[in-house]
MARVEX-995217 format. One record per residue: residue number from 1; residue in one letter; x, y, z of N, C-alpha, C in turn. Coordinates in steps of 0.1 Angstrom, whole numbers. Layout:
! MARVEX-995217
i  aa  n.X  n.Y  n.Z  ca.X  ca.Y  ca.Z  c.X  c.Y  c.Z
NUM  A  X  Y  Z  X  Y  Z  X  Y  Z
...
END
This chain:
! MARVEX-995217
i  aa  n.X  n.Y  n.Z  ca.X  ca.Y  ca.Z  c.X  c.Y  c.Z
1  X  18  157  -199  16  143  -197  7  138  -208
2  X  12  130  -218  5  123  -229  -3  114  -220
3  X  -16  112  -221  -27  98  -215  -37  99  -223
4  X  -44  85  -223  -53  86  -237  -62  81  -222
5  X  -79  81  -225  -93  79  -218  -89  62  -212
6  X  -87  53  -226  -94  43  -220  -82  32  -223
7  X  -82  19  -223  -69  9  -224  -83  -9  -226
8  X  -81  -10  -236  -88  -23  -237  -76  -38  -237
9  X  -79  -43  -222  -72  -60  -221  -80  -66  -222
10  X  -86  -76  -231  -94  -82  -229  -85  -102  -230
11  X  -91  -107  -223  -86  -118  -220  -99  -126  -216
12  X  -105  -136  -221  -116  -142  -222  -128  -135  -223
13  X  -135  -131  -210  -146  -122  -209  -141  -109  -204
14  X  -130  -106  -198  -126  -97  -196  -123  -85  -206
15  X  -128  -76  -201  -128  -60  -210  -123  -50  -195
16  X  -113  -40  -196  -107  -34  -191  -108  -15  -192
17  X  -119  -8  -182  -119  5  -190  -109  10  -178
18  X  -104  22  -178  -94  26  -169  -96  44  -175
19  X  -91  45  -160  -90  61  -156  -81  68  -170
20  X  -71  61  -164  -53  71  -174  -49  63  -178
21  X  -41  62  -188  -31  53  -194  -25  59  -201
22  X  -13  63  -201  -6  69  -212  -3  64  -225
23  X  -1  69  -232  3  66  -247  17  59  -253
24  X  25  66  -245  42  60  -245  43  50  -238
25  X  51  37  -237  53  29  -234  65  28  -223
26  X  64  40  -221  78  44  -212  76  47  -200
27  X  79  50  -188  87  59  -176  80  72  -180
28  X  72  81  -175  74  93  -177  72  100  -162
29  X  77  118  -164  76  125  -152  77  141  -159
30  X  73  149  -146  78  158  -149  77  165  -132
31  X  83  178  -128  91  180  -117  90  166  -107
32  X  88  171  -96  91  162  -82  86  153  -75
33  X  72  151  -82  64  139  -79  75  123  -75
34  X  69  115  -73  76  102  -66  67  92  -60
35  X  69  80  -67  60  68  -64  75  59  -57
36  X  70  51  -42  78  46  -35  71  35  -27
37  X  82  28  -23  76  16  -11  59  8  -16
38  X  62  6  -32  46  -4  -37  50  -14  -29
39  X  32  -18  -23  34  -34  -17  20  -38  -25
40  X  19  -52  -37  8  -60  -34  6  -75  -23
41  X  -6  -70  -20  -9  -79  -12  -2  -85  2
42  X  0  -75  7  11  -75  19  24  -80  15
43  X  25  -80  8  41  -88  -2  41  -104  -2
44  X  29  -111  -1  26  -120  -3  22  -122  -19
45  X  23  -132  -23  17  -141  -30  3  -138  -39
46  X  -2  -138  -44  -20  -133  -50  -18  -155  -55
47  X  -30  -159  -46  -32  -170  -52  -50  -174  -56
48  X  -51  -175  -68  -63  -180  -72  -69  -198  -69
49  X  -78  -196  -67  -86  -210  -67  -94  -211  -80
50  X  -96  -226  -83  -104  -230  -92  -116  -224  -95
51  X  -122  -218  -88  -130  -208  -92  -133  -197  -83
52  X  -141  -187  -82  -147  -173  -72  -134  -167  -74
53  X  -133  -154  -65  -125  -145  -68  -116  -139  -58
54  X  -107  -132  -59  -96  -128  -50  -93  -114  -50
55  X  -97  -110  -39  -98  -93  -39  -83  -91  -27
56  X  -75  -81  -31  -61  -75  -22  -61  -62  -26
57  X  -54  -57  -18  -47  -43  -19  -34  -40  -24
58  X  -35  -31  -30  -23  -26  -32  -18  -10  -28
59  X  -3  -8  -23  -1  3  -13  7  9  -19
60  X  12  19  -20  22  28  -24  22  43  -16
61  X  38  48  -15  37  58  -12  39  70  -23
62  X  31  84  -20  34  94  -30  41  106  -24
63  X  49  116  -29  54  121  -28  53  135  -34
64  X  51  146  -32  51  163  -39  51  174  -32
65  X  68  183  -35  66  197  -28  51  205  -23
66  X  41  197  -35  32  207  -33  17  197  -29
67  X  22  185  -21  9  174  -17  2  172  -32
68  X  -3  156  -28  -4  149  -39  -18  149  -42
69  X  -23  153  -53  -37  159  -57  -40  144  -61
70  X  -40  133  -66  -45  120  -70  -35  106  -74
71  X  -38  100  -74  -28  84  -80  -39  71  -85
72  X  -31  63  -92  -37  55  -97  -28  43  -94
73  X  -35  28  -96  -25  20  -100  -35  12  -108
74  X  -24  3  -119  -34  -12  -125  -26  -21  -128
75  X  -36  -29  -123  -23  -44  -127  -26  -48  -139
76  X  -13  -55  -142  -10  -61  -158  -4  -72  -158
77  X  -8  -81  -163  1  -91  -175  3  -90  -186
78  X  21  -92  -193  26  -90  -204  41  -81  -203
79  X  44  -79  -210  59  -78  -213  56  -53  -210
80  X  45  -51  -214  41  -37  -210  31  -34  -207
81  X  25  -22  -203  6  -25  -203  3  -23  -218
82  X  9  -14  -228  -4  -14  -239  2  -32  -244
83  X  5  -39  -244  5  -52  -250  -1  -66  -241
84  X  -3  -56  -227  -6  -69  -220  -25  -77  -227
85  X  -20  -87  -218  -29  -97  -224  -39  -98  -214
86  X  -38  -99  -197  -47  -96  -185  -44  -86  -176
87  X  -51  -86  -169  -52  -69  -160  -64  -72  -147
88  X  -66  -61  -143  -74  -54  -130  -69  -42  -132
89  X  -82  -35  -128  -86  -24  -126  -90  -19  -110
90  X  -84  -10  -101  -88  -8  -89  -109  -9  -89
91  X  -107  -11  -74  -123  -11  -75  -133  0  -71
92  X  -124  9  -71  -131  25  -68  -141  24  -83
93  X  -151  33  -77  -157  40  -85  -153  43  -102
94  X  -143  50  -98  -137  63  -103  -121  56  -111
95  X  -116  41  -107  -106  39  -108  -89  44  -103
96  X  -96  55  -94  -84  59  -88  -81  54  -72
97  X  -65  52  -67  -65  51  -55  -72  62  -44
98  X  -76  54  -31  -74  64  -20  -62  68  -14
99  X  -59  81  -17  -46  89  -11  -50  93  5
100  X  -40  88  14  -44  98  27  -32  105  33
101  X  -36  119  33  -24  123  41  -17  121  48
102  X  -3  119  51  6  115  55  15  128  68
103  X  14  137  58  22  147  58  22  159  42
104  X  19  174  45  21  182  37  26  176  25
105  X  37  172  22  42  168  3  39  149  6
106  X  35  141  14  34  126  12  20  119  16
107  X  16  116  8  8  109  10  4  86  8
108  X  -4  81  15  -1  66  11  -13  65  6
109  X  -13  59  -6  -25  55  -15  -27  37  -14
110  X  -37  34  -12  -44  25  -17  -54  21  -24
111  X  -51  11  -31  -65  4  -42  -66  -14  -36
112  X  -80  -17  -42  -84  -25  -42  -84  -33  -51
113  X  -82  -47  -55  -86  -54  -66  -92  -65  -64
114  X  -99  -69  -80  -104  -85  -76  -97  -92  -87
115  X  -96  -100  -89  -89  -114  -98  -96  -121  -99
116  X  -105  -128  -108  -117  -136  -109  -114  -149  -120
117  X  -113  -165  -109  -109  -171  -122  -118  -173  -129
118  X  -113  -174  -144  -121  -179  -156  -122  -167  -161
119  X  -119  -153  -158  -122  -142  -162  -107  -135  -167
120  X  -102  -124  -157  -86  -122  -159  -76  -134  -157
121  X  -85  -141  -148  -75  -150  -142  -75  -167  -154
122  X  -65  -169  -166  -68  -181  -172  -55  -185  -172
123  X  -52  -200  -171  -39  -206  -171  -23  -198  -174
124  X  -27  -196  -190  -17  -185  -197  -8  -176  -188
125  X  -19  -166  -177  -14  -158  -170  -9  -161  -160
126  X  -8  -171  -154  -3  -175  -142  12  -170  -146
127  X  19  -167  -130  32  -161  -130  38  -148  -124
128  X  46  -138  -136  47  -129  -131  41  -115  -133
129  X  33  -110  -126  25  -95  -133  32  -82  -127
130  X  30  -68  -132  34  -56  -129  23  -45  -125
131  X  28  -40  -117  16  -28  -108  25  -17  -121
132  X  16  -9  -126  14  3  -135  11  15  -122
133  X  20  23  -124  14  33  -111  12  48  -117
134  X  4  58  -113  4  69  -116  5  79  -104
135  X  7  94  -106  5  100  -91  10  114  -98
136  X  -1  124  -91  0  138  -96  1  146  -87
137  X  8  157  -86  8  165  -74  -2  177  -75
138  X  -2  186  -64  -12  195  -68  -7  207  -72
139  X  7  205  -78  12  218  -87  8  211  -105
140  X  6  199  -106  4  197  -118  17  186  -122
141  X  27  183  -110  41  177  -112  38  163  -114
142  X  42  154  -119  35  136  -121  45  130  -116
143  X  47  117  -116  52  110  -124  48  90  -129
144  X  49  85  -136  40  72  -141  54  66  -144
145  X  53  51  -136  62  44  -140  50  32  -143
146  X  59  26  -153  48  12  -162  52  0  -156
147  X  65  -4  -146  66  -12  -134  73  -8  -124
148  X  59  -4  -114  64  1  -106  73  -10  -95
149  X  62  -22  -97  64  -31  -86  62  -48  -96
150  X  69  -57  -92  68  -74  -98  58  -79  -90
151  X  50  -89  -92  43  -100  -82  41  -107  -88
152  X  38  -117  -78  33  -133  -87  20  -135  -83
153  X  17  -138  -95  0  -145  -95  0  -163  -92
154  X  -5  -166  -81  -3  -183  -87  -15  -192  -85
155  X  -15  -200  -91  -24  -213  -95  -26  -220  -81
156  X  -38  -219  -72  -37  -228  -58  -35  -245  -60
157  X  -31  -247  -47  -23  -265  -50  -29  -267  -39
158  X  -29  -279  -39  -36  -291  -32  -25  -303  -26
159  X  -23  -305  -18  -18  -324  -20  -21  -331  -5
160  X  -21  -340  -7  -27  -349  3  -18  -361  5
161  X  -21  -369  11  -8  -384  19  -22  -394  25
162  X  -10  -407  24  -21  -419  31  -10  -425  31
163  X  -5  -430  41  4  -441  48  -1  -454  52
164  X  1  -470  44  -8  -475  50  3  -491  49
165  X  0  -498  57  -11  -500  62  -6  -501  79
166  X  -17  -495  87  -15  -489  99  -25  -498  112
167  X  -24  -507  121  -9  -506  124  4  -514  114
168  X  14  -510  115  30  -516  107  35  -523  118
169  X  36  -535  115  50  -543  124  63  -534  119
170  X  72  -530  126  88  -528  124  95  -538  118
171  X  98  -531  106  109  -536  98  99  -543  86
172  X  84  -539  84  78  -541  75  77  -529  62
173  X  70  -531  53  69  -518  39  59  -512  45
174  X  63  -500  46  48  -487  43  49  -479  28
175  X  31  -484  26  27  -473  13  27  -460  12
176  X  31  -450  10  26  -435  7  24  -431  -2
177  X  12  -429  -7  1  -422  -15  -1  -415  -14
178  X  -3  -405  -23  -9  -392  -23  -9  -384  -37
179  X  -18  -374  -39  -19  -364  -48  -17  -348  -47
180  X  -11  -344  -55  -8  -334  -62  -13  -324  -73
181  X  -20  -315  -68  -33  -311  -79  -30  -296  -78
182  X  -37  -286  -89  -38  -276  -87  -50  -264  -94
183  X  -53  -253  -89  -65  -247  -98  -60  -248  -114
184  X  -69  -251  -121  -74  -250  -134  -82  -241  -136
185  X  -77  -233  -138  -80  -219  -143  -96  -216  -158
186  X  -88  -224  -165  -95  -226  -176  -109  -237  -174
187  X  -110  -247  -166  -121  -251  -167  -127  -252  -150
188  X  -123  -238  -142  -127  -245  -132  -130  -254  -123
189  X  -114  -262  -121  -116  -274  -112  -99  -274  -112
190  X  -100  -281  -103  -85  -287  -98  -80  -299  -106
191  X  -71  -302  -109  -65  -312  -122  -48  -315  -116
192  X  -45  -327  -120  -32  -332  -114  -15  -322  -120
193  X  -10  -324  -110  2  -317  -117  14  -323  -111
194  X  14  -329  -129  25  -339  -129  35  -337  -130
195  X  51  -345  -129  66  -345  -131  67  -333  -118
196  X  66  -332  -111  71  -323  -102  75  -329  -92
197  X  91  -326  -84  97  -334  -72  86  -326  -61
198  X  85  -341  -55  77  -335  -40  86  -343  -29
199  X  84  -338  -20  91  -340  -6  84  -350  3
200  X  92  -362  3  82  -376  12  92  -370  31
201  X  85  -367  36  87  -362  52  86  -371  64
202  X  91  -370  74  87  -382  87  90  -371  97
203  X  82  -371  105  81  -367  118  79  -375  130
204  X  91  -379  138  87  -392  149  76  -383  159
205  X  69  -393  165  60  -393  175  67  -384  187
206  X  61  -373  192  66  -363  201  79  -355  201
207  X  81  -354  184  91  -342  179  84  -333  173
208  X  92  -322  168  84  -313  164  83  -306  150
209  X  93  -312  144  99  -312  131  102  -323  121
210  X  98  -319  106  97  -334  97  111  -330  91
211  X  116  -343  91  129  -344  83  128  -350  68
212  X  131  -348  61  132  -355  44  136  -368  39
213  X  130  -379  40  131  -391  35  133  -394  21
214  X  127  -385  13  130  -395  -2  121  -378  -12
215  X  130  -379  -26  121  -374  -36  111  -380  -42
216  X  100  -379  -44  92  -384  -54  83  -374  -61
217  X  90  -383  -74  82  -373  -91  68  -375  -89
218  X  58  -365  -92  39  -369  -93  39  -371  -105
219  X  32  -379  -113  32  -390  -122  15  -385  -130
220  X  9  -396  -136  -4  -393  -142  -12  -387  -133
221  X  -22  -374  -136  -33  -371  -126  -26  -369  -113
222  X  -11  -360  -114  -4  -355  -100  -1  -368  -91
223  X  -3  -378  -90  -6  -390  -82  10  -394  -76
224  X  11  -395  -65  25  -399  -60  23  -410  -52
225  X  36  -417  -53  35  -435  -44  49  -436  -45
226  X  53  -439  -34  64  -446  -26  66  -458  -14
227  X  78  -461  -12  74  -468  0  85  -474  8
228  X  86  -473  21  94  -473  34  93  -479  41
229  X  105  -485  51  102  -493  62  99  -488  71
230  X  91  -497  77  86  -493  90  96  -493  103
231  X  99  -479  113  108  -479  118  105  -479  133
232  X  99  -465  136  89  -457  148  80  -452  147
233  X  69  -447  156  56  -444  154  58  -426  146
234  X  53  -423  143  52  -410  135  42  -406  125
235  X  46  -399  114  40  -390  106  47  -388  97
236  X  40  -393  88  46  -394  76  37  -380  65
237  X  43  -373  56  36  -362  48  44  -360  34
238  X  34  -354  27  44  -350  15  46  -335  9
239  X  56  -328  9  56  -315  11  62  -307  -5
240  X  55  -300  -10  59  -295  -20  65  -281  -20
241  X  74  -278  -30  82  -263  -27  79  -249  -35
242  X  71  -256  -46  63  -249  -53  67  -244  -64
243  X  64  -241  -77  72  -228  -87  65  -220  -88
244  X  71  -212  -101  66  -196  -101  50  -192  -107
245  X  46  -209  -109  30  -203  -113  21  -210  -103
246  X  31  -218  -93  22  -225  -83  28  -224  -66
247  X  25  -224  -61  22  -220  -45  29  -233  -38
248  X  35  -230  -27  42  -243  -19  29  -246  -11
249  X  31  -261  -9  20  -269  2  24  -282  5
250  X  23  -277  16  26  -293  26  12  -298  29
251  X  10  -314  30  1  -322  29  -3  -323  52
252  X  -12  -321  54  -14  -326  70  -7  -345  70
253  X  -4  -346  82  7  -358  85  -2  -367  89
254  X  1  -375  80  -7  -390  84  0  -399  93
255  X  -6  -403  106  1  -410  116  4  -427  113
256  X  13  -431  114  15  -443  116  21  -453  129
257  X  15  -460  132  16  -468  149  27  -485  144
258  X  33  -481  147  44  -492  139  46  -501  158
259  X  44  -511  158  51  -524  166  54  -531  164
END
């Protein structure tokens, strides 16, 4: 097994030392070892906020005729790990997972991570990242795959609604306002995010479910405005579906009393 000491990602303030990393940019193994069933973050989502940090787990199972003497994992951003651009490092000590026996040849490993924005975590990387896995048996058997597992990293979102003006006579205009924002990675704060279709919602008074009224694009500073007749009392909201560097969110429902 080719592995060199150390692996430098540096991405703002970030500097990356690590257990193992191999040298080849490939798949490697040798006898019966087996990395299976990776989960990050309960197969959820990893979503950062505008700033502080985000610590999850990641799981995997290992496998060896002869029980599994250690494993590793590290996450990356980039097309491989020696090229990536951001990372984490488990939070052991030692940088290795906790393996617990399972059974004679299986064992389930876990690590810890943290994601810190303004640190690993800057605009750029938002998206898709890769869990790097390792795992040794105690005959000396490996095997290291360089993606083991896909996840998305995303940018947290915001949006909000204001239905006005309340009370509405029936068969008058209602305003709906609202914003559309999300973490800014880079400076630490929440900032608008614009051209994106969001979902204008109505939920009548004593149902339980919002049905879809209208698209609306968010505009300068995420900002969204529309506007509807007044029909029945309800709840009006605006619900977004999210993309791959940002998180779905529905807005809480602003009531309106229409007579």
């Amino acid at each position: 097994m080719r592995i060199r000491a150390t692996l430098g990602v540096v991405t703002g303030a970030l500097a990356l030392s690590v257990l193992a990393v191999p040298a080849a940019q490939a798949d490697d193994s040798a006898g019966d070892t087996k990395i299976s069933n990776v989960v990050v973050n309960g197969g959820k989502d990893v979503v950062g906020g505008a700033t502080g940090k985000k610590t999850f787990t990641v799981s995997f199972t290992a496998t060896d005729d002869s029980g599994i003497d250690w494993a590793q994992a590290i996450l990356y951003h980039g097309s491989d790990i020696e090229s990536s651009d951001s990372g984490a490092v488990a939070n052991s000590s030692d940088g290795r997972a906790t393996c617990t026996e399972v059974n004679a040849t299986t064992s389930t490993c876990k690590s810890s991570f943290t994601l810190e924005s303004g640190a690993n975590l800057i605009n750029s990387v938002a998206g898709g990242w890769k869990v790097w896995a390792l795992a040794a048996g105690v005959d000396a058997d490996y095997v290291q795959k360089d993606n083991a597992k896909g996840f998305k990293v995303k940018r947290a979102s915001k949006l909000t609604v204001n239905a006005s003006p309340e009370p509405v006579k029936k068969g008058k205009t209602i305003t709906v306002k609202g914003n559309l924002t999300r973490a800014n990675w880079d400076t630490g704060r929440y900032a608008g995010y614009t051209s994106q279709s969001v979902k204008l919602q109505f939920k009548k008074k004593g149902t339980s479910t919002y049905v879809d009224v209208k698209s609306v694009r968010s505009g300068s500073a995420g900002a969204l405005k529309t506007t509807v007749k007044a029909s029945v009392d309800g709840y009006y909201r605006y619900n977004f579906a999210g993309t791959t560097t940002t998180p779905a969110v529905a807005a809480a429902g602003d009531f309106i009393d229409v007579n």
